[in-house]
Structure formats: C-alpha cells, structure tokens
matplotlib code that plots the C-alpha trace (Angstrom):
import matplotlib.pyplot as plt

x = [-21.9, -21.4, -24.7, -25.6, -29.6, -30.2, -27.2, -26.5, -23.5, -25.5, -23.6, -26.0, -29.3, -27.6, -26.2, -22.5, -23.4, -25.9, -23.0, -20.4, -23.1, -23.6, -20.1, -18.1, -14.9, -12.6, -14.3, -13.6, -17.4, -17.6, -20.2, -21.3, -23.1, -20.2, -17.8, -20.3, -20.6, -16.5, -16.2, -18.9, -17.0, -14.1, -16.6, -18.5, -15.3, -13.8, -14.9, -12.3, -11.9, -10.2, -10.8, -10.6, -8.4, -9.0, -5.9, -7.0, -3.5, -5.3, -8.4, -8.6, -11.3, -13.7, -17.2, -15.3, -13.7, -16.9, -18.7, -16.3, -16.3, -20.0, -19.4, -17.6, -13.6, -10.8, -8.0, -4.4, -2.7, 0.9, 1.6, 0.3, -2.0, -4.3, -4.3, -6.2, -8.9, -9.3, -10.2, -12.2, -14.2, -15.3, -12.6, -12.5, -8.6, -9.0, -9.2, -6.2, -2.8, 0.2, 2.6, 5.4, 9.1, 9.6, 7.7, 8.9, 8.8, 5.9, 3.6, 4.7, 3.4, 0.5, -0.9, 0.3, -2.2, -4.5, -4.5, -4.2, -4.2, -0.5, 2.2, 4.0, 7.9, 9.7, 13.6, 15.1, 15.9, 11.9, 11.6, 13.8, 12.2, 8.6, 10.1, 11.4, 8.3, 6.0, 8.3, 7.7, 4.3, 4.2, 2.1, 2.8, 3.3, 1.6, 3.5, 3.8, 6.9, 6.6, 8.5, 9.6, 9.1, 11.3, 8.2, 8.2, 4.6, 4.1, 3.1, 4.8, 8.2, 7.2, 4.7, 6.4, 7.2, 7.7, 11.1, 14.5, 16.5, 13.2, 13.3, 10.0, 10.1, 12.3, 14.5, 13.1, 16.3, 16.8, 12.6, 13.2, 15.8, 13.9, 10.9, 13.6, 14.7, 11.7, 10.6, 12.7, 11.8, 10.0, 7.1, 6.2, 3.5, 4.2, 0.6, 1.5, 2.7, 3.0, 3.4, 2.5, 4.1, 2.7, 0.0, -2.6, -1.8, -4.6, -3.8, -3.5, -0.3, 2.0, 0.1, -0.6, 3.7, 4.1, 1.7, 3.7, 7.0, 5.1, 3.6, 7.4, 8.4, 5.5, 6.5, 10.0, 8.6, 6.2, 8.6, 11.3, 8.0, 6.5, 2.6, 1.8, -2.1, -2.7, -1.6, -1.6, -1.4, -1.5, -3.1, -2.6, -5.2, -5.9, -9.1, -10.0, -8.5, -8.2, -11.2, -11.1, -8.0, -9.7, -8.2, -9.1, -11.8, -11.4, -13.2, -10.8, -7.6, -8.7, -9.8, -5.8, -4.3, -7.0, -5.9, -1.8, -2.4, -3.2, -7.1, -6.7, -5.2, -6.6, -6.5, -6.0, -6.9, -5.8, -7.5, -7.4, -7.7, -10.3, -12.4, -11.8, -10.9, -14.2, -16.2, -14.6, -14.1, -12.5, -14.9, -13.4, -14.1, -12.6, -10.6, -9.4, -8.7, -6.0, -3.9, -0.2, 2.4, 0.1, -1.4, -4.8, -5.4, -7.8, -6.6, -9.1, -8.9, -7.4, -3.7, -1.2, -1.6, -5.3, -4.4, -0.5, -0.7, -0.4, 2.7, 4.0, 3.4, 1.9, -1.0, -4.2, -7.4, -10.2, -11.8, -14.9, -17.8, -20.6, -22.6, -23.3, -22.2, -22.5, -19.3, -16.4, -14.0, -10.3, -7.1, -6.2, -4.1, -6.1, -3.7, -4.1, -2.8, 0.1, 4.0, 5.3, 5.1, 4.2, 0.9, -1.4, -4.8, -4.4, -2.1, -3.5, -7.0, -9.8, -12.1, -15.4, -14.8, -15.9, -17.3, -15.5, -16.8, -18.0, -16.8, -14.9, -14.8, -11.7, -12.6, -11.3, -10.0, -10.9, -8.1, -4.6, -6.7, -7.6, -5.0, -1.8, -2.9, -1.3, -0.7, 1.2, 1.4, -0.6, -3.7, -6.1, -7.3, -10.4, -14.5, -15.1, -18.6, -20.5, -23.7, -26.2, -28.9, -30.3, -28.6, -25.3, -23.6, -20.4, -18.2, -15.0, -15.3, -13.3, -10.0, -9.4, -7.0, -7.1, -6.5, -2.8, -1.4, -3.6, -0.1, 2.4, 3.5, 4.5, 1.4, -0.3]
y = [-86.0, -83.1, -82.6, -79.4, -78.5, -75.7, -73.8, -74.4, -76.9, -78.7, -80.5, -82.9, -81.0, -77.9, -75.3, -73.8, -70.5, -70.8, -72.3, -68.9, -66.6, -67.8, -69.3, -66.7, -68.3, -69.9, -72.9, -76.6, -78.6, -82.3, -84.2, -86.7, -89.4, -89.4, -90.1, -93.0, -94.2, -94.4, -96.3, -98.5, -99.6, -101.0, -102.5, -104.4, -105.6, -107.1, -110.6, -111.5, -111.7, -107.9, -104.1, -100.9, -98.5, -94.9, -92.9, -90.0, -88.0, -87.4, -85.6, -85.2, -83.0, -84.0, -84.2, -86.8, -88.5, -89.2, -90.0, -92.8, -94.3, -94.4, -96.4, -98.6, -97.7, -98.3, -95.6, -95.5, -92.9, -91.2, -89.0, -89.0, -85.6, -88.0, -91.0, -88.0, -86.6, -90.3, -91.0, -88.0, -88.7, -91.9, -95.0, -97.8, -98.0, -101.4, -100.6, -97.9, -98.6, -96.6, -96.0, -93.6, -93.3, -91.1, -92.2, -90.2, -91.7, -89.4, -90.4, -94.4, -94.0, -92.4, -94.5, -97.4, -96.0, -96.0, -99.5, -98.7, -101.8, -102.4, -100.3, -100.4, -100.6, -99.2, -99.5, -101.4, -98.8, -98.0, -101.6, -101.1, -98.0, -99.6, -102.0, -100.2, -97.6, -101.0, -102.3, -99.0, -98.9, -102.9, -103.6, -105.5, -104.3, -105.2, -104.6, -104.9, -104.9, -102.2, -103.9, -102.8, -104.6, -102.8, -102.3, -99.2, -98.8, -96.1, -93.3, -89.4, -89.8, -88.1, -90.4, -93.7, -95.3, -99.0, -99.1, -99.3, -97.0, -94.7, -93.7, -95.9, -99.6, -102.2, -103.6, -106.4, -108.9, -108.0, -108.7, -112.3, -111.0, -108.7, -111.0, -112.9, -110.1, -108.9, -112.5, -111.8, -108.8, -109.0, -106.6, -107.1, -109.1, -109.8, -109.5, -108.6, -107.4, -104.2, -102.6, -99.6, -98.7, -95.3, -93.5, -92.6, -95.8, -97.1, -100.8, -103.6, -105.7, -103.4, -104.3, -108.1, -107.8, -106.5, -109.0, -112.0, -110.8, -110.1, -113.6, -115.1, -113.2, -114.8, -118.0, -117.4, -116.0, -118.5, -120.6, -119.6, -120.4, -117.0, -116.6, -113.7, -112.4, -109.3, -109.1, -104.9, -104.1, -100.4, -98.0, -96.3, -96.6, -93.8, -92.1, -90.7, -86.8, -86.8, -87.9, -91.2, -92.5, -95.9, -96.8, -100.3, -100.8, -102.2, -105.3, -105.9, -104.9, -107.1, -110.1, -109.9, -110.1, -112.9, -115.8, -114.9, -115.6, -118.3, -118.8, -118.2, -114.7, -111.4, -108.1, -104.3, -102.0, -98.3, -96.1, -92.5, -90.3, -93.2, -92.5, -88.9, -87.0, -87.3, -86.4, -82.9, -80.1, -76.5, -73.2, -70.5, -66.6, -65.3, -61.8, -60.3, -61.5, -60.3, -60.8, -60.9, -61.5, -63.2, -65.8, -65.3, -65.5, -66.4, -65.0, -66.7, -66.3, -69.9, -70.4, -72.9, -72.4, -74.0, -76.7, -77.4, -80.7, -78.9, -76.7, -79.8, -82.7, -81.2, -82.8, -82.3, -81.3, -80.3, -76.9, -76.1, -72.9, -73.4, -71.8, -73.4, -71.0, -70.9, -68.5, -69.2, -71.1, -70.0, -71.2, -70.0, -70.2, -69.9, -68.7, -67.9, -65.2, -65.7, -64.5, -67.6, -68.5, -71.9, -70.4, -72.3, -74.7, -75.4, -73.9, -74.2, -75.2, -74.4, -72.7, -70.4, -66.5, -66.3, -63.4, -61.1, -62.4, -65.6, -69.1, -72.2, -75.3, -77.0, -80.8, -83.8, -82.0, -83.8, -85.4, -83.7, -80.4, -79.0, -81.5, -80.2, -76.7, -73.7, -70.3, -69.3, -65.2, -65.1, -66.4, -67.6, -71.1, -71.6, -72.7, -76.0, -77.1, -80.5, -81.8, -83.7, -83.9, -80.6, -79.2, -77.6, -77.5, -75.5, -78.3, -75.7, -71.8, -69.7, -68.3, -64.3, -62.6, -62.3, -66.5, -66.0, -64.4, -67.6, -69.2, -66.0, -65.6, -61.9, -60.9, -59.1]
z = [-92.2, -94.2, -97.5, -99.6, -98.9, -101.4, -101.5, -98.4, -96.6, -93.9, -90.9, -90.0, -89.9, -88.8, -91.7, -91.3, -91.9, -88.6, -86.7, -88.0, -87.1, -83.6, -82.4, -84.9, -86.8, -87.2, -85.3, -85.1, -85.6, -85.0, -86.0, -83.0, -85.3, -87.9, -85.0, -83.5, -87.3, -87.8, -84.1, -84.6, -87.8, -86.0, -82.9, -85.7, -87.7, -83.8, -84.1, -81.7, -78.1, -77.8, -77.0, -79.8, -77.7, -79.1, -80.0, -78.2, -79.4, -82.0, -80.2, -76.6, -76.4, -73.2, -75.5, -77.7, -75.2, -73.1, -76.4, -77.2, -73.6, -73.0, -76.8, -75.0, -76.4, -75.0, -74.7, -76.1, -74.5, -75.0, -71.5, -68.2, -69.4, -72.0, -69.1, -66.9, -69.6, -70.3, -66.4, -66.1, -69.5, -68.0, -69.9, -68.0, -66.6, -67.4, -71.2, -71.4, -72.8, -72.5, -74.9, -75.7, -75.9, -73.2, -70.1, -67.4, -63.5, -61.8, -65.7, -64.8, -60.9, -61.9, -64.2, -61.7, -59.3, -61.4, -62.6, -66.3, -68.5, -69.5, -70.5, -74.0, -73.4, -75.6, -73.9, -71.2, -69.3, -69.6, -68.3, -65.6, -64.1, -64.0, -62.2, -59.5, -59.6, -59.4, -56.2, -54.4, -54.6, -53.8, -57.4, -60.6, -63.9, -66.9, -70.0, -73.4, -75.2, -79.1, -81.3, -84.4, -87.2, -89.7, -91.9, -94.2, -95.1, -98.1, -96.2, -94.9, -93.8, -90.5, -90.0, -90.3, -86.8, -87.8, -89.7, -89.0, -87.5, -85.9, -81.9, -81.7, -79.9, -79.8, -82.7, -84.0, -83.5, -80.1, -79.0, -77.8, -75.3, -74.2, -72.8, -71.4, -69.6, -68.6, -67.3, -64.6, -62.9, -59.8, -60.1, -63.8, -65.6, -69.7, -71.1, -74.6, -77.6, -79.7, -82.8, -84.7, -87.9, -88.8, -90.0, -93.2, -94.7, -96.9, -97.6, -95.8, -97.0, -94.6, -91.2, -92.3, -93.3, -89.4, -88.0, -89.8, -88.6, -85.2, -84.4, -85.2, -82.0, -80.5, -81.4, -80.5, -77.3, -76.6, -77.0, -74.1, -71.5, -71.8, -72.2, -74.6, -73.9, -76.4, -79.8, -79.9, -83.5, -83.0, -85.2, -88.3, -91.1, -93.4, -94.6, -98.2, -97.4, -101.5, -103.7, -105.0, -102.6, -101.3, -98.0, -96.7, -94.0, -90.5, -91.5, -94.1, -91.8, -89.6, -91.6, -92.6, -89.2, -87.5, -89.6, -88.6, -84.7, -82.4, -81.9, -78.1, -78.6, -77.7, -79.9, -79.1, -82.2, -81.7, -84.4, -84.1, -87.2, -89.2, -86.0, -85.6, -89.0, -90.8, -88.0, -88.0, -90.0, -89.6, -90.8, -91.6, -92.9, -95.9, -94.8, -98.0, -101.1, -103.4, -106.3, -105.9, -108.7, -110.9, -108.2, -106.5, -102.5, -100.4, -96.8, -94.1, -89.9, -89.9, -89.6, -89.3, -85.2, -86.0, -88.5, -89.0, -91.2, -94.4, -93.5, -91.3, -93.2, -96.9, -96.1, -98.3, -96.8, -99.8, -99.2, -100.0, -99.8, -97.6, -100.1, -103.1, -106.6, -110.5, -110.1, -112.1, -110.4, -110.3, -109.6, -105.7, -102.3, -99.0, -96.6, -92.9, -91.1, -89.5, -90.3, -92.1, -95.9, -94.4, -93.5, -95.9, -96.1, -99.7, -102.3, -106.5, -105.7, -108.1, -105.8, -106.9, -106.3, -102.9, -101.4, -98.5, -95.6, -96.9, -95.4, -96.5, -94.7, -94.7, -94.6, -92.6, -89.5, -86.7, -86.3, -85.4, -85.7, -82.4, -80.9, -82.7, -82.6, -80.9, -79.6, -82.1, -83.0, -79.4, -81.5, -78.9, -79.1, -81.3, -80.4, -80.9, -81.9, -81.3, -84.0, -83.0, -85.1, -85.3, -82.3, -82.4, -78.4, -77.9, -76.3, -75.8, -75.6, -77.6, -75.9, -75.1, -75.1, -71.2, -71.6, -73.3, -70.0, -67.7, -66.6, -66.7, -63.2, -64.5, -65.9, -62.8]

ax = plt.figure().add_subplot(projection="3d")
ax.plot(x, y, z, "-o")
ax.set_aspect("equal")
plt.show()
C-alpha cells in the first residue's frame, strides 16, 4: 500500500525515508495489510469446497508465514526446509502440500511424520520410495499425481513448468497408468490431482486449457475405479509489475476452472507471488552517480545478491524516488554493486536526478526477493521490515559480517 503524502512515499502510514533512517539500506519492507488484502482475494473468490495453499517458495520469511496461517492458508511447499518454517509458523499439517521433483528419502519421512496433507508425485520411482518410506513407518500415503498438461502459457521461458519436454510431473499420455499403478501399492492413498504450468501469467485461457485437459484424466481415471478427491490447480497468476498490464483476478481464474469439474470435487489453489509481490518492495540508497560513455548511472547498495529477477529472468520492476521532484527526468541505469555486468534493477528508465544519498524503491519485490537472494561478493543478507499501520517492526535483522563465517568449520 504504497501513496505520496507531500513529497513524501508513504508505506502505509509510515514514510520510507523514516524506515532508511532507522533500519539503514538496502532493506526489504512488507506491507502486512497489502499481504492480508492480496490473500483475502483468493479466500473470497473460493466458493468451493477447497483450501488456498500459499507458495511459500516465494517468501518464507516467519512474520509472513505466521500472518498467512493465523489467515487461515494452506502451505504449498517444495523441500523438507519450507515444510519446517511452515510447522513452526503455525500451518495446519493438514493444509500442506508437497511438491517438487526431487524429493529426497529423509524430506519424504519427515513430512510423513508429520502428517502433511498429500504429496505431489512427480516420477514413479518418487512413487515407489514413498511407498517403502510409508511401509517403514507403518502409515499411508496420500498423494497426488503432477501431471503435465503440455500447456505453453505465454509467459518467461524459465518460468514455464507445464509443457512438453520440462523436468516437472508426469507426461500427460502416460497419467492414467500411473493411478493404475499407484492403485496398487500397499501404503498409499490417491487423493488427487496436480498441475501447475508456470508463472506471471495474466489470463486465464492457459489454466482453463490445463484444467480441460486435466478433468479428461479424471474421467479416464475415474473411470478405471479410482476416486479422485482434490483437483490441485497449482499456482501461477501474474500481477501488474508494468503499468497498465491487466492480469486476471482469482475470482475470474476461478469462475473458469469450477464449471470444468464434477460438483462433488475439492480445490487446492497455490498462489504465491499475487499474494506476496505487491506487498513488498526493496529501498535502496543511491551511492554515486556517474556518466560513462554517454549513458547515465545510478549505482545503489542493492545488487543482484538482493533481487536477481532482472539479471535472471529480465524481469521489470518500476523504480521510483521516495521523494517527490520537479527535477528533470533523464534517461538512466540503476546498478548495484557487485562484479557482474548483470548487476542491474532497471536499465533506460526515465528517472528524476536523484540526489547522492537519496533513495529509490524498487517496486513489487516481495516475492522471489528475499527468497532468491544470496551471499554473493560476501554481501551479508539484508533487514527486512514489517508495516502495520503506523508501526514499522524489524521481522529479520540485518546480517554482519561476523554472520558470513556462522557455518565455516575453519573460521576460528
């Protein structure tokens, strides 16, 4: 919830250029009733029988994660690491949902124990070790099979998952077989169903294209005495990163995919970045500013270890001042600090002439911003900042240096 008062960029009722003065930059700051707003979207829009499981790959920090599960969310997790914030942040393991490619055997056990949901199979061989992991420890296994539906939405490359010839799911002519195999293991329960074809996509027509070409295998399924439970449609809508890009709602995803299934079927939703990436932003301080060859730079204390989507994917996050200027606006490239030419937050963006010292907030980084960031050039790991109203709570301390030898057995 981001609005200029004065001159001044506000974060709910509590102005950026307080939160750099007292928590120092660069810092990640969330803002809680933005993130309650974006949930509460996809809660409203769930009309059906069903649960919205938070993507918490996207942001695992423990404020956000407790926020979300006193909400009510779900939790779709990807390793055995997200599976224990989640518990510790309060989910329900009734509500979590594990998914991934690469499952290892002490991630399966431990989420057995803890009597997560279901699992999302993705192999056979996946299949067969929570079987034998189930036997041991004398439970049963619910599981899901992720299919993939050989739908190419128009989105990144890198963040497609749902056609042919990715290392996600199963292929989608061999999914029938697959429930039949599964029908016979011994210590495993088939609840569901999953797919998830990628990410930042803004329509609908790809997921309602998925869903169709999901509910056959239901059918087909169905069909061959098997009971299907959840219909997991996985996550993957987009947000307005660039002004005037209109990405579809929940209500409307949802309104498409209802109609396609059975009236006695239950959903899972897994949203992460339509939940997370509006609710945070990254601050940062202008260094220096030069001129070099012609082109004019903005060099801020934010790298590519603090928010790698633009060197990774070339994603677009707008950057503005938190100060509001009459000065002439010029054509710039805010850079970070590190020793790449992929260090960027924006290259050719027509940005006032802002003052040495002065911040810019880079919008939209609440999702895959924190969560994807690193070490990298032995930059410690940044603040990160929690709005409520008028009240701004540090939620993770900044890193020292001291923190980059924690683990080195040969530091001492």
């Amino acid at each position: 919830m981001l609005s200029f008062k004065g001159k001044d960029l506000y974060v709910e009722n509590v102005k950026l250029s307080d939160i750099a003065k007292k928590f120092g930059t660069s810092t990640y700051v969330y803002s809680k009733n933005q993130l309650i707003k974006n949930f509460q979207n996809y809660k409203n829009a769930l009309t059906k029988d069903g649960i919205i499981c938070f993507a918490c790959k996207t942001n695992s920090n423990a404020a956000i994660l407790k926020i979300l599960a006193k909400l009510g969310a779900g939790a779709d997790t990807t390793s055995g690491g997200e599976i224990y914030r989640c518990l510790k942040a309060g989910f329900n393991p009734s509500k979590i949902v594990y998914a991934g490619v690469g499952k290892t055997a002490e991630e399966i056990e431990y989420a057995l124990k803890n009597k997560i949901l279901m699992f999302n199979v993705e192999s056979l061989e996946e299949l067969d070790l929570i079987d034998k992991i189930a036997g041991k420890l004398k439970v049963k296994a619910k599981i899901a099979f992720r299919i993939n539906p050989h739908v190419d939405p128009d989105t990144h490359s890198y963040i497609t998952t749902g056609k042919k010839g990715t290392k996600f799911g199963i292929a989608y002519d061999d999914a029938v077989n697959a429930y039949v195999t599964a029908k016979k293991k011994k210590n495993i329960i088939i609840s569901g169903i999953h797919s998830h074809i990628g990410s930042q996509i803004l329509e609908t027509k790809s997921f309602a294209l998925a869903a169709k070409k999901i509910n056959k295998i239901v059918k087909d399924v169905e069909a061959n005495g098997i009971n299907i439970e959840y219909i997991d449609c996985g996550g993957g809508l987009g947000i307005e990163y660039v002004k005037g890009e209109k990405p579809a709602t929940p209500k409307q995803l949802m309104s498409e995919i209802f109609p396609l299934f059975d009236k006695d079927k239950k959903f899972i939703f897994e949203p992460g970045r339509s939940i997370t990436a509006s609710a945070g932003h990254l601050l940062a301080k202008v260094i220096y500013r030069k001129i070099s060859g012609g082109k004019s730079f903005l060099i801020t204390d934010a790298g590519m270890n603090d928010l790698i989507r633009p060197s990774f994917y070339d994603a677009y996050h707008e950057i503005i001042p938190i100060k509001r200027t009459s000065a002439k606006k010029v054509k710039t490239d805010v850079v970070g600090p590190i020793c790449e030419s992929s260090d960027f937050m924006g290259k050719d963006r027509m940005l006032p002439v802002v003052e040495q010292g002065g911040c810019l907030l880079i919008k939209d980084a609440g999702a895959y911003g924190a969560a994807m960031s690193s070490q990298y050039n032995s930059r410690p790991l940044l603040a990160e900042v929690l709005v409520d109203g008028n009240k701004a709570t540090l939620i993770k301390r900044r890193a020292a240096y001291e923190d980059l030898l924690l683990n080195e057995t040969s530091s001492k």
